[in-house]
VEXMI-398147 format. One line per 2 residues: number of its first residue (from 1); their letters; for each residue x, y, z of C-alpha. Coordinates in steps of 0.05 Angstrom, whole numbers. Example, Ala and Ser with C-alpha at 12.3 -4.5 7.8 and 13.67 -1.06 7.14 Angstrom:
# residues 2
1 = as = 246,-90,156  273,-21,143
***
This chain:
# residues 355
1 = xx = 441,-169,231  367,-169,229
3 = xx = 321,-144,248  321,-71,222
5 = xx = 257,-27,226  252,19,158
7 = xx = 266,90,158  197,128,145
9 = xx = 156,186,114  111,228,137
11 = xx = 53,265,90  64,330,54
13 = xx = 13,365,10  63,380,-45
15 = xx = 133,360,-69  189,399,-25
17 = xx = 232,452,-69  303,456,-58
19 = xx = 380,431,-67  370,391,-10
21 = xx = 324,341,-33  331,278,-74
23 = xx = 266,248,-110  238,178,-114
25 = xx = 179,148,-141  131,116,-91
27 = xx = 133,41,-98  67,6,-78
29 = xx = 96,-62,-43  113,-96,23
31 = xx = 171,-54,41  227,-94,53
33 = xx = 302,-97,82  344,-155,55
35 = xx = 404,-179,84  455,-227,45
37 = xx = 512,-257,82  541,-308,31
39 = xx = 494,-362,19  444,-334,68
41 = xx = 386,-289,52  332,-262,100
43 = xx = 272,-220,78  250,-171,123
45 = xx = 181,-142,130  166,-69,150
47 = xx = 141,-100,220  215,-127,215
49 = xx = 175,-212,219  213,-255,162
51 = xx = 176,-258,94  241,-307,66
53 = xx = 193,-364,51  147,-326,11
55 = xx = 189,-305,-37  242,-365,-64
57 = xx = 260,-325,-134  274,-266,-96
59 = xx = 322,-303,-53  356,-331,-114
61 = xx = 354,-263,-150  387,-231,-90
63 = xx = 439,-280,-90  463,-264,-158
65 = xx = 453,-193,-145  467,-169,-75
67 = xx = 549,-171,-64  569,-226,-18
69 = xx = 552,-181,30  507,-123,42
71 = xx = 441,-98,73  391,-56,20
73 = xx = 314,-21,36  268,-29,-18
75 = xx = 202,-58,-37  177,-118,-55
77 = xx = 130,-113,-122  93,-158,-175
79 = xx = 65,-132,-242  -4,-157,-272
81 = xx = 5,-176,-342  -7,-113,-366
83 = xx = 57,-96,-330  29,-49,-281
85 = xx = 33,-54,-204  -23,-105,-170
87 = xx = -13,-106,-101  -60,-160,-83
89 = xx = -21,-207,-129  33,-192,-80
91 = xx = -15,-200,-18  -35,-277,-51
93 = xx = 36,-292,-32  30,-293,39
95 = xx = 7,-374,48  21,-427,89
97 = xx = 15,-472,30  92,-476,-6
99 = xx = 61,-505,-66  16,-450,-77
101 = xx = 74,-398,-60  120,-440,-111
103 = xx = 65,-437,-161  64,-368,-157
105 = xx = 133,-351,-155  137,-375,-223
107 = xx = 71,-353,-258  77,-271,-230
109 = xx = 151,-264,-193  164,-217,-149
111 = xx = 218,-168,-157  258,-119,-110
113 = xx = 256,-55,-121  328,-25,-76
115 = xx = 327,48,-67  375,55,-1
117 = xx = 438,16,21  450,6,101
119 = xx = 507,-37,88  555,-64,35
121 = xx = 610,-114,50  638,-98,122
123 = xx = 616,-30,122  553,0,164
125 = xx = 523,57,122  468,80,170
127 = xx = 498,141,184  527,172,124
129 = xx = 488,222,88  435,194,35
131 = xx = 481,226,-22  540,173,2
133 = xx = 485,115,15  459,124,-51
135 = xx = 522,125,-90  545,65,-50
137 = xx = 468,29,-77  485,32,-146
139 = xx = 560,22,-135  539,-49,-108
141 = xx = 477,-58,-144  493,-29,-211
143 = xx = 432,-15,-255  399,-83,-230
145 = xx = 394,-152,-256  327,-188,-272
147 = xx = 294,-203,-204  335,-138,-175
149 = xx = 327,-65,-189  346,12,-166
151 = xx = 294,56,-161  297,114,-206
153 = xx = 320,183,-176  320,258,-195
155 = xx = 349,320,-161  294,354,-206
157 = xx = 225,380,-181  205,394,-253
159 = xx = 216,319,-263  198,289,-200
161 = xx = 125,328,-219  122,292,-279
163 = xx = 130,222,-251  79,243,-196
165 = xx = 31,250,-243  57,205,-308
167 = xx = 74,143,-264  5,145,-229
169 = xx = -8,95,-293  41,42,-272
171 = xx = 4,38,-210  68,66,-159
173 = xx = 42,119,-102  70,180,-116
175 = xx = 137,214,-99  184,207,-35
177 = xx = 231,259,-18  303,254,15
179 = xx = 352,301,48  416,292,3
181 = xx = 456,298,77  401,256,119
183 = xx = 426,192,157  387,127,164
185 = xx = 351,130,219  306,67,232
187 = xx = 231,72,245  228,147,251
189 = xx = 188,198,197  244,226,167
191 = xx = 233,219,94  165,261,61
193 = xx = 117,221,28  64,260,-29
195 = xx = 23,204,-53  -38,214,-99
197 = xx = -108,236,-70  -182,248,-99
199 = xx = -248,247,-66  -302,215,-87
201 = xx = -378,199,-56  -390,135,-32
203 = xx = -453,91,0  -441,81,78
205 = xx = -458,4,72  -445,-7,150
207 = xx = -394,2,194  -345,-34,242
209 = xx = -343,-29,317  -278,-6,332
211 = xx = -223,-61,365  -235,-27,439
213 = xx = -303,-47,438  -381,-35,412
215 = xx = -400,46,437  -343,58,391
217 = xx = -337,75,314  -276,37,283
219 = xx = -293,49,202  -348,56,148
221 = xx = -356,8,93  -360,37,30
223 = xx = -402,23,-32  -403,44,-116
225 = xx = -452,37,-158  -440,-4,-229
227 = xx = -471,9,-285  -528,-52,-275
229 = xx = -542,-21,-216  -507,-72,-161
231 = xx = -477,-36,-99  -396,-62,-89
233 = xx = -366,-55,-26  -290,-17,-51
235 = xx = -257,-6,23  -263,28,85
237 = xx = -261,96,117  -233,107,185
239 = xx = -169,142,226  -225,176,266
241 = xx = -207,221,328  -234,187,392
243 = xx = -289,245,395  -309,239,331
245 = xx = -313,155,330  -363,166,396
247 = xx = -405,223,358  -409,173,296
249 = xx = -452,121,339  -511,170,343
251 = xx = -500,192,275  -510,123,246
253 = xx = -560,98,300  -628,124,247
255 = xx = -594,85,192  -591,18,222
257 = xx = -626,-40,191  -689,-60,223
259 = xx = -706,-127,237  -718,-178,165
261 = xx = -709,-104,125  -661,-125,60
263 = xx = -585,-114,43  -554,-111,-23
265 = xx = -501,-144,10  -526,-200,62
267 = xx = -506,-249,20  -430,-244,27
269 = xx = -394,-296,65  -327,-272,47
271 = xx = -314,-229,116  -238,-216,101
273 = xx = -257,-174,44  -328,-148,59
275 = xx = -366,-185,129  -414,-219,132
277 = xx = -485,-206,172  -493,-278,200
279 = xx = -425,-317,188  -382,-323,256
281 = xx = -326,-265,262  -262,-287,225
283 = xx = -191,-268,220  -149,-246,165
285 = xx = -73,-281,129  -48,-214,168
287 = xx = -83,-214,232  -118,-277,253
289 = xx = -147,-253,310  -182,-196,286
291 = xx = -255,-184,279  -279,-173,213
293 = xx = -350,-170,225  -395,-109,210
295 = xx = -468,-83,225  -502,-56,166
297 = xx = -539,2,149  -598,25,108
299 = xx = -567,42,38  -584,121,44
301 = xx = -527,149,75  -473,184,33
303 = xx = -401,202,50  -350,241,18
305 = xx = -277,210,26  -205,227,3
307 = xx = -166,168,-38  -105,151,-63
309 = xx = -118,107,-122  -160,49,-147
311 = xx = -135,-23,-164  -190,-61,-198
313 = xx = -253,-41,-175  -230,-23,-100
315 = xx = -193,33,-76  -118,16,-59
317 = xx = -111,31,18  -165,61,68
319 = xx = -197,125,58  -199,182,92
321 = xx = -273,213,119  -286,283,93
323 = xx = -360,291,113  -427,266,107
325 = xx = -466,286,35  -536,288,62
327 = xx = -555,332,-6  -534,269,-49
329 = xx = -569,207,-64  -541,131,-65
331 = xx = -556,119,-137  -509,178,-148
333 = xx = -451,143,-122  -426,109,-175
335 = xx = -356,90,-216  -357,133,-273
337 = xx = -338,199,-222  -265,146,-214
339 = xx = -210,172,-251  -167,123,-286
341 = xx = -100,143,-306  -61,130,-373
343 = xx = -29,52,-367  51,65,-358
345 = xx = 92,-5,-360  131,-4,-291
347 = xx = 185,-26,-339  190,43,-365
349 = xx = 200,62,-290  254,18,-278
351 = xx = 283,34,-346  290,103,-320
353 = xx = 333,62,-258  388,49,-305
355 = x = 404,127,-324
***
């Protein structure tokens, strides 16, 4: 019965050798655990809160799916047109509005990606090995139906290398590894996670106090160059240690903006993707109480951060600081040092499911 918290993966630097392991793509989603008992269907979120609602075609494809009963981990996941991953498709889901979520569900549906089984019919799988869990996924799940899939899987390095790398195109997050004899063993780091990561120099916009107060560095605001020359904010760096968030205040303190000096981006008003300098503090769909507003900074401060990946013209989930570039310039910090990898179809990926 839910809730369930997900099993999870902790960071490795490379993929794990040995008989041991299974391999998984990375899906890039709202990890999910969905539970079907008959005619009822409940969407769980990875903070184990209901995300049912959001998502009415995956409720109907899990009913003609899922057996009459069963429990399955997996992600939630909506391709652009190009048929690659867009995760902030997936985050315009989460309204209050059901007319706008209907819309939606029809014009770019969300699909369910399975790739572990806790239970099927009457039987609680969460501790049998992976190897049994697995089998007992595809026994139940097959290959996947439209609106329904299983996650591809290899007991090949060689190959789980390729997809690290070849896959990056269909916008999924790397590899996950599994013991073959591991148990399911909610909320704890049990799995490995190697996801994708590049560095890259950036414009330190401004910055964010952090949520235990002002004295405190919470994270930098990044900026890119375009080609015309206009400075885009394209995420945050933060996941400071306490010592270093404190030695960050007097770091910044020469760079902040004097009084009626200019900002490329004073304009904004939009705070839940970039702040704003004189709009009110304002929430967020996935926190409404917290404070999104920032203080900015001359634009002459450079930083070199570690990424994951790019979607659009932002980088896909936070960054991670490296150090401060005081040998490079602003105007150096543009898109063209962003990699862009090969499109890949994620239906190739889940084409590789039904092996």
């Amino acid at each position: 019965m839910p809730p369930v918290a997900p099993m999870l993966a902790k960071s490795m630097a490379a993929i794990p050798e040995g008989d041991e392991w299974r391999y998984e793509p990375k899906w890039d989603g709202f990890r999910s655990i969905i539970f079907r008992d008959g005619d009822e269907v409940e969407i769980g979120s990875r903070n184990t809160k209901p995300l049912t609602r959001y998502f009415p075609e995956v409720v109907e494809a899990v009913k003609e799916a899922f057996p009459a009963k069963g429990v399955f981990d997996g992600e939630l996941v909506v391709m652009d047109p190009s048929g690659k991953l867009e995760f902030d498709l997936l985050s315009q889901r989460i309204h209050p509005a059901e007319s706008r979520v209907g819309r939606l569900s029809k014009e770019l549906p969300a699909v369910f990606v399975a790739f572990d089984a806790l239970a099927v019919g009457g039987d609680d799988l969460r501790d049998r090995p992976f190897d049994e869990r697995r089998a007992a996924l595809v026994g139940a799940l097959g290959g996947g139906s439209r609106g329904v899939y299983v996650t591809p899987l290899t007991l090949d390095r060689g190959e789980a290398d390729d997809w690290f790398h070849r896959w990056e195109g269909a916008g999924l997050d790397g590899v996950v590894a599994k013991r073959a004899d591991g148990p399911y063993r909610e909320n704890e780091r049990v799995m490995a996670k190697i996801k994708h990561e590049r560095t890259m120099d950036c414009v330190v916009g401004g910055f964010r106090w952090h949520k235990s107060g002002e004295g405190v560095v919470g994270s930098l605001l990044l900026g890119l160059y375009d080609k015309e020359g206009n400075l885009h904010h394209v995420g945050v760096a933060g996941a400071f240690s306490a010592v270093r968030r404190r030695e960050m205040v007097a770091e910044l303190e020469p760079y902040l903006l004097a009084t009626g000096e200019d900002h490329p981006w004073k304009e904004w008003s939009d705070l839940v993707a970039s702040g704003g300098t004189e709009a009110k503090p304002v929430g967020n769909r996935w926190n409404s109480g917290k404070d999104m507003s920032w203080i900015p900074l001359r634009i002459a401060l450079v930083v070199e951060v570690a990424y994951g990946h790019f979607q659009g013209d932002r980088v896909r989930h936070a960054t991670s600081f490296k150090r401060f570039r005081f040998d490079r310039t602003p105007e150096s910090c543009t898109y063209d040092q962003i990699a862009t990898p090969e499109l890949v179809p994620v239906a190739e990926v889940l084409a590789r499911g039904l092996v």
